[in-house]
C-alpha positions in Angstrom: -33.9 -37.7 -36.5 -35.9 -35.5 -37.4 -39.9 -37.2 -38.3 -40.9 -34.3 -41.2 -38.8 -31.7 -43.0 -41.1 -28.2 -44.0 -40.8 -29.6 -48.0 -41.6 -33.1 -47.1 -45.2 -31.7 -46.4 -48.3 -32.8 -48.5 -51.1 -31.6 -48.2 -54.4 -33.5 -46.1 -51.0 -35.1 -44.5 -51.4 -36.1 -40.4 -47.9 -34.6 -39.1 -46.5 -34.8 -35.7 -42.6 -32.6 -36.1 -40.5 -31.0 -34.3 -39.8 -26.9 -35.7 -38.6 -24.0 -35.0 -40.4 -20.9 -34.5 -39.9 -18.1 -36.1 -42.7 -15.6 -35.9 -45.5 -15.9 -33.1 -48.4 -13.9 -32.9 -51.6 -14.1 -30.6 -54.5 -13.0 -32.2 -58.1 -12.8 -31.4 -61.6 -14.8 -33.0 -64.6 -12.5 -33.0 -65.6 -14.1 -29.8 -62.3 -12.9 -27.9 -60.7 -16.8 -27.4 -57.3 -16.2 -28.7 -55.7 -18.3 -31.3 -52.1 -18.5 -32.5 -50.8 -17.6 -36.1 -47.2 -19.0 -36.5 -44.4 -19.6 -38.7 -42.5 -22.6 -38.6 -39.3 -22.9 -40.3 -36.8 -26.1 -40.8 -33.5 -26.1 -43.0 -35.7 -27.1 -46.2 -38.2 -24.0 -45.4 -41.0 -22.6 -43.7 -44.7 -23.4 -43.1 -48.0 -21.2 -41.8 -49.2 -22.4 -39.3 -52.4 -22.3 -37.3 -53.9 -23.5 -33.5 -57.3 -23.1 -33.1 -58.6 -24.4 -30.1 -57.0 -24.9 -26.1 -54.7 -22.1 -27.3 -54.7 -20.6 -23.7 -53.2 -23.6 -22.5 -49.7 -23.2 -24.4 -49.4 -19.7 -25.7 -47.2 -18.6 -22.7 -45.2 -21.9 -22.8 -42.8 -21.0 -25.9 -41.5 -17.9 -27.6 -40.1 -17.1 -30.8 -37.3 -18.8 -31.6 -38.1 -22.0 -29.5 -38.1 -25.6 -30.4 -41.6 -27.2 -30.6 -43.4 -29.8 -31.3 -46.4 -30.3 -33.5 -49.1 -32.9 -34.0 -51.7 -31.5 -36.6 -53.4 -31.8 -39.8 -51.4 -29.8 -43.0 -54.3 -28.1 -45.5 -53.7 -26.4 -48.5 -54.6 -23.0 -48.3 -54.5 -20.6 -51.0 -52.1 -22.6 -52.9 -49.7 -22.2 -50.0 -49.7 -25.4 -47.1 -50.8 -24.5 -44.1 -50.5 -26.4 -40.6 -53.5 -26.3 -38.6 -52.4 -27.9 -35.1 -54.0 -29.6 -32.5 -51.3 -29.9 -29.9 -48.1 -28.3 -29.5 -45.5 -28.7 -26.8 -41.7 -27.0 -26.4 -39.0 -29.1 -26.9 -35.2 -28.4 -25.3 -32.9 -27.3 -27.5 -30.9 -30.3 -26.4 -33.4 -32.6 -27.8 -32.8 -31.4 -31.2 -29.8 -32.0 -34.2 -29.8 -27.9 -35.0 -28.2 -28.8 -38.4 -31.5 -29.5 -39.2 -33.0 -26.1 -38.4 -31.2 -23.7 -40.0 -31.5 -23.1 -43.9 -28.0 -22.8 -45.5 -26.3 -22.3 -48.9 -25.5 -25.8 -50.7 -21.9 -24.2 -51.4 -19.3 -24.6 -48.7 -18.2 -21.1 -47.3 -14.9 -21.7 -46.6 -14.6 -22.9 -50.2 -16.9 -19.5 -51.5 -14.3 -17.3 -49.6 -11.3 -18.8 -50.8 -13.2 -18.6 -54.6 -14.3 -15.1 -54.1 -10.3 -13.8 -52.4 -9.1 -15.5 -55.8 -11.3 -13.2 -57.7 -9.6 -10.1 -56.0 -6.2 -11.4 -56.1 -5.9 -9.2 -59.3 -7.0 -6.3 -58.3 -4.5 -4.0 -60.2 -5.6 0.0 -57.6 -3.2 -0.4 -55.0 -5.3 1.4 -52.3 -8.8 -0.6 -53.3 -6.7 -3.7 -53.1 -5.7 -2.8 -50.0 -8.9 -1.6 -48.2 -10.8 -4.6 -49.7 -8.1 -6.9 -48.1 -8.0 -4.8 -44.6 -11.8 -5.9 -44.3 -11.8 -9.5 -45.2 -8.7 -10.2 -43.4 -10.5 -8.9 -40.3 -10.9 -12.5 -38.5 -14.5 -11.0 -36.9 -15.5 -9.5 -40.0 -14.4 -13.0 -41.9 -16.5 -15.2 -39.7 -19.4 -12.8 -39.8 -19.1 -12.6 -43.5 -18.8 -16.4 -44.3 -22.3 -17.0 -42.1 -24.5 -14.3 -42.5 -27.8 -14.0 -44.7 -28.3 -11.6 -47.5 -31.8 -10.9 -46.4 -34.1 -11.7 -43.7 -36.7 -13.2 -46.0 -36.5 -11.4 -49.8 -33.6 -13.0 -51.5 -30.9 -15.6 -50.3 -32.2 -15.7 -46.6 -30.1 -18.6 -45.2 -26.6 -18.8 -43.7 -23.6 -18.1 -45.8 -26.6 -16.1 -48.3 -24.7 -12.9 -48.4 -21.1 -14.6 -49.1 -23.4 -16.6 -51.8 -25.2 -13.8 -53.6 -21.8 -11.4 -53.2 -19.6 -14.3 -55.2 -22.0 -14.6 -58.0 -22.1 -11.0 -58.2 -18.7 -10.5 -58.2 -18.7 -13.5 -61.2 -21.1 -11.1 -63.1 -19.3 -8.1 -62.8 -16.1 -9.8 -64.4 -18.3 -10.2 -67.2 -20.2 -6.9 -68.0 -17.0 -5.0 -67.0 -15.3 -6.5 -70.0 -18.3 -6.3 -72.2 -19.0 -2.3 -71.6 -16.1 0.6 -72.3 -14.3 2.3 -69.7 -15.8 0.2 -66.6 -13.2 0.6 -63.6 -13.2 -3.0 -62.9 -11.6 -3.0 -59.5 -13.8 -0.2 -58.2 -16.6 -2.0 -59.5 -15.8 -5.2 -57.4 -14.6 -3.5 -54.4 -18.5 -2.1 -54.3 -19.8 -5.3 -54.9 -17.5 -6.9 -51.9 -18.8 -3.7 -49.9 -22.1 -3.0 -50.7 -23.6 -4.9 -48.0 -21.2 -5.3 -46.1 -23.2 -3.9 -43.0 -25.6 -6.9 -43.2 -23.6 -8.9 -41.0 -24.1 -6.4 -38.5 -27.4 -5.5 -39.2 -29.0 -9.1 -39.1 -29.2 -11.3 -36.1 -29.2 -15.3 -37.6 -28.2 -17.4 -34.7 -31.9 -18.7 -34.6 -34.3 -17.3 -37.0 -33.4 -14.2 -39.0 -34.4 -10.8 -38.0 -32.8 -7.3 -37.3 -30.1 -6.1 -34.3 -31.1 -3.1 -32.6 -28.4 -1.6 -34.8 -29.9 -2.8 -37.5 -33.2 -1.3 -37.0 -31.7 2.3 -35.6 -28.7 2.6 -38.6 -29.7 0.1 -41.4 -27.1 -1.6 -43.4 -26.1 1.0 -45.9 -25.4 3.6 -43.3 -23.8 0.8 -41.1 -21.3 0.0 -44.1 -20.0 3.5 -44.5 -19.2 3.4 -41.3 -16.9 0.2 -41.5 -15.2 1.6 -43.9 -14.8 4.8 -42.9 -13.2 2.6 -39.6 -10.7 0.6 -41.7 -9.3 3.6 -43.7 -8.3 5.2 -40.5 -5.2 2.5 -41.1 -5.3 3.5 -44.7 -3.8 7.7 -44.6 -2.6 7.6 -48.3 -6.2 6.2 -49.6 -7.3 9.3 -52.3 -10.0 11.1 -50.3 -11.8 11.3 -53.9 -11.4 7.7 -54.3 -13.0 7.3 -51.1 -16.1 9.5 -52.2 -16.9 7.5 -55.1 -16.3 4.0 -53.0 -19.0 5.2 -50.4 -21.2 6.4 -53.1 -21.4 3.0 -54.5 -22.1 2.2 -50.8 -25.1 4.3 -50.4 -26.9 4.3 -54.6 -27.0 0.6 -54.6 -30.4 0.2 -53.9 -31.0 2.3 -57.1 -34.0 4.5 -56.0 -34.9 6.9 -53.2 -37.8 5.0 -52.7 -36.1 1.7 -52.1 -33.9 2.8 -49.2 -31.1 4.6 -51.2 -30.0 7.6 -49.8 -28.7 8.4 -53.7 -29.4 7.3 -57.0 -26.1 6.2 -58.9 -24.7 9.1 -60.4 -21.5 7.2 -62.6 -21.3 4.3 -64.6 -20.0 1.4 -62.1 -22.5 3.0 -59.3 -26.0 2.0 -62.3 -24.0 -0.7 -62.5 -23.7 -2.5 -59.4 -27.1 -1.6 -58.4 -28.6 -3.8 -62.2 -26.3 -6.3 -60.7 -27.3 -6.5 -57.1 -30.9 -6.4 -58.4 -30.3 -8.7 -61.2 -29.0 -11.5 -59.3 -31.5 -10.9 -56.3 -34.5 -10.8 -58.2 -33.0 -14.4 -60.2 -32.4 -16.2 -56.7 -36.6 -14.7 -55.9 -37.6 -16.3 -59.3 -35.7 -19.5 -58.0 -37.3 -19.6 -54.7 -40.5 -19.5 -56.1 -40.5 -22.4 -59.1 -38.9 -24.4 -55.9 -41.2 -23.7 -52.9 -44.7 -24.4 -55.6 -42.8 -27.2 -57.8 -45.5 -29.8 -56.2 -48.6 -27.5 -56.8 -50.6 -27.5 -59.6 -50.7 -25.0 -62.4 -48.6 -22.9 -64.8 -48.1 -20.5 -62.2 -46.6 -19.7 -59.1 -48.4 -18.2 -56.1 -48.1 -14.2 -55.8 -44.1 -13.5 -55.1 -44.6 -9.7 -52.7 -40.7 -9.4 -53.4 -41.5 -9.7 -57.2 -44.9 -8.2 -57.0 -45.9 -11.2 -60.0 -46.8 -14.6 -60.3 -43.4 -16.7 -61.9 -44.5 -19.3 -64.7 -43.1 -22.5 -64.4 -42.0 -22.9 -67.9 -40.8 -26.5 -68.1 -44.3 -27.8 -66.6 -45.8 -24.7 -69.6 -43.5 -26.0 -72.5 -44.1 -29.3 -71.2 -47.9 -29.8 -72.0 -48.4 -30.2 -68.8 -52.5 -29.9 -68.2 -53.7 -27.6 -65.3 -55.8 -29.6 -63.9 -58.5 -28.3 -61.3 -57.7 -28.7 -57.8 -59.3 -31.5 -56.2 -61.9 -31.1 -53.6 -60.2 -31.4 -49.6 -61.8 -32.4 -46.6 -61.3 -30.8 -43.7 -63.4 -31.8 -41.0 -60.3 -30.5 -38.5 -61.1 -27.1 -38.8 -63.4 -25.7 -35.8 -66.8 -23.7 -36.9 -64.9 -20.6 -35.0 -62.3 -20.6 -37.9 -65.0 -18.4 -39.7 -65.9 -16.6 -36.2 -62.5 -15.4 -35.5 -62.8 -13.4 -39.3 -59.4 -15.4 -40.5 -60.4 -16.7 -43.7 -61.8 -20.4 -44.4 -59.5 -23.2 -46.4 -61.5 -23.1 -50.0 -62.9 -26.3 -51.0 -62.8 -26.8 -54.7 -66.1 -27.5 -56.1 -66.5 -30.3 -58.5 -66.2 -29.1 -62.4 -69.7 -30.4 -64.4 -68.1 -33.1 -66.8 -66.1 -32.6 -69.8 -68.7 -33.4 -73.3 -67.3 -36.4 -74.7 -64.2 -36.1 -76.5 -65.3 -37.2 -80.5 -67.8 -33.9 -79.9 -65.1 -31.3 -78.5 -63.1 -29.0 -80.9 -59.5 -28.9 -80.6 -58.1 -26.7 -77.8 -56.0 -24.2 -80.0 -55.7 -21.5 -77.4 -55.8 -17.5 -78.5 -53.3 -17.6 -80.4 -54.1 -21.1 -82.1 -57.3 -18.8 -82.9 -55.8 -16.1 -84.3 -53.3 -18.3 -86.2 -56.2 -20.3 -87.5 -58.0 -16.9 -88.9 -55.0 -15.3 -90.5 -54.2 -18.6 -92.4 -57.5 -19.3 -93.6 -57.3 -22.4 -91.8 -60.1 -25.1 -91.4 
């Protein structure tokens, strides 16, 4: 069993875990001793993690993607845990339940498949019907489909992920393709089925996630107009225009030029698919987020990259729940060559001076209690 999970962590906590690695890198202090800058990862999440001293001892003993275990002290750096370990060892794979290492969706896949084949059941095109069904029926492409991540790390970046963000897409686009004139609704959901439909070629995820060598030469858009392109080959009577506008879809879903799209969306279904690929991407982001800080104090997340923002946590807002100021950490584990190597120290809060006593303090209105106060006339 498995001693800590990545969200049982609290900080100032003594640990000693078993994880799996996802990202290593060697890097050097200022002195030239090298230390090690890690991610560790668990089906809950992952955790930063640092080794300071005797690194030369263990860095050639494990790779990425190893087992290994961990005895160290987890700090709170930057809002964001952080393990800073004193010994480390690899562990056999055989040693380990892997059901506990690799993040997956809560929903069953089988169950999403069968939930998501309903959906296209009533697909009224013959020849979208019939492409749509050529692919999923493909017993490789089935089991890839059912398994793989949406992302590496940006949005729905466990197993089953794609087959995940892909049903709840195709749940939307029932929706706004009733609610807006003159939506083709089956072209519309054989994009959303399609779109990235190369990400279970482009993405390795048998340990951690990263990219094939495929993935990194072709990308997954370019990689999904070629599966098509494959399956209608069995297809002679699809409309060659018909096919044009499908691998448009393909290729404009990203939106932006700038964003990997080769083209913009140039018809109504095309803006359309790429507001709902982005719309129920950027939701599951907001999600990760509120989860991964839920323990942490404040009204605010720490910075989301994918988002570029901060997300609010509203309940803990709406709530009246005080920010209170961090408490001061002792951290007497961290060596004096943290600050040599140039990596940047764990802050220790400082202690606020005390509040004046509470029968002499005026009410905490806030700006806008303020401004309301001013344009009322308010005492």
């Amino acid at each position: 069993m498995k001693p800590s999970f990545a969200n049982d962590l609290q900080p100032n906590q003594q640990i000693i875990s078993i994880f799996l690695v996802q990202n290593k890198d060697i890097r050097q202090k200022k002195g030239g001793d090298p230390y090690l800058s890690l991610l560790l990862c668990d089906k809950t999440g992952e955790v930063d993690a640092k080794m300071w001293d005797n690194v030369a001892e263990v860095m050639d003993t494990f790779e990425r993607d190893d087992f290994i275990r961990v005895k160290g002290q987890v700090l709170l750096h930057q809002n964001r845990l952080q393990v800073n370990i004193h010994k480390l060892q690899r562990v056999p794979e055989a040693e380990v339940n892997l059901a506990d290492y690799f993040p997956a969706s809560d929903r069953n896949p089988e169950e999403m498949f069968t939930e998501l084949r309903g959906l296209l059941a009533g697909m009224a095109n013959p020849h979208l019907k019939a492409l749509v069904d050529v692919m999923l029926d493909d017993p490789e492409i089935a089991r890839r489909y059912k398994l793989a991540p949406a992302a590496k790390t940006v949005h729905h970046a466990y197993l089953s992920g794609l087959l995940e963000h892909v049903l709840s897409m195709a749940h939307l686009a029932k929706m706004l393709a009733a609610h807006y004139k003159n939506i083709d609704v089956d072209l519309l959901m054989a994009g959303v089925v399609l779109h990235d439909i190369g990400k279970i070629y482009e993405l390795h995820y048998e340990r951690s996630f990263g990219y094939t060598t495929e993935g990194h030469l072709l990308g997954h858009i370019h990689m999904g107009v070629l599966m098509v392109g494959e399956k209608l080959r069995g297809l002679p009577d699809f409309p060659s225009k018909l096919r044009v506008l499908l691998e448009h879809l393909i290729l404009s879903h990203h939106g932006q030029l700038e964003y990997g799209s080769p083209k913009v969306p140039l018809f109504p279904e095309a803006l359309l698919l790429h507001h709902i690929d982005n719309l129920d991407s950027k939701m599951e982001s907001m999600r990760v987020s509120l989860y991964r800080d839920r323990q942490f104090e404040g009204h605010l997340t720490a910075y989301n990259s994918a988002l570029e923002r901060s997300v609010l946590k509203k309940d803990r807002y709406l709530n009246g729940v005080p920010v209170e100021p961090p408490k001061p950490v002792s951290v007497p584990t961290v060596p004096a060559a943290v600050g040599a190597a140039g990596a940047a120290p764990v802050p220790v809060a400082k202690p606020h001076p005390p509040a004046p006593p509470k029968e002499n303090r005026p009410p905490q209105l806030g700006v806008l209690g303020e401004r309301l106060k001013a344009a009322l006339g308010k005492e």
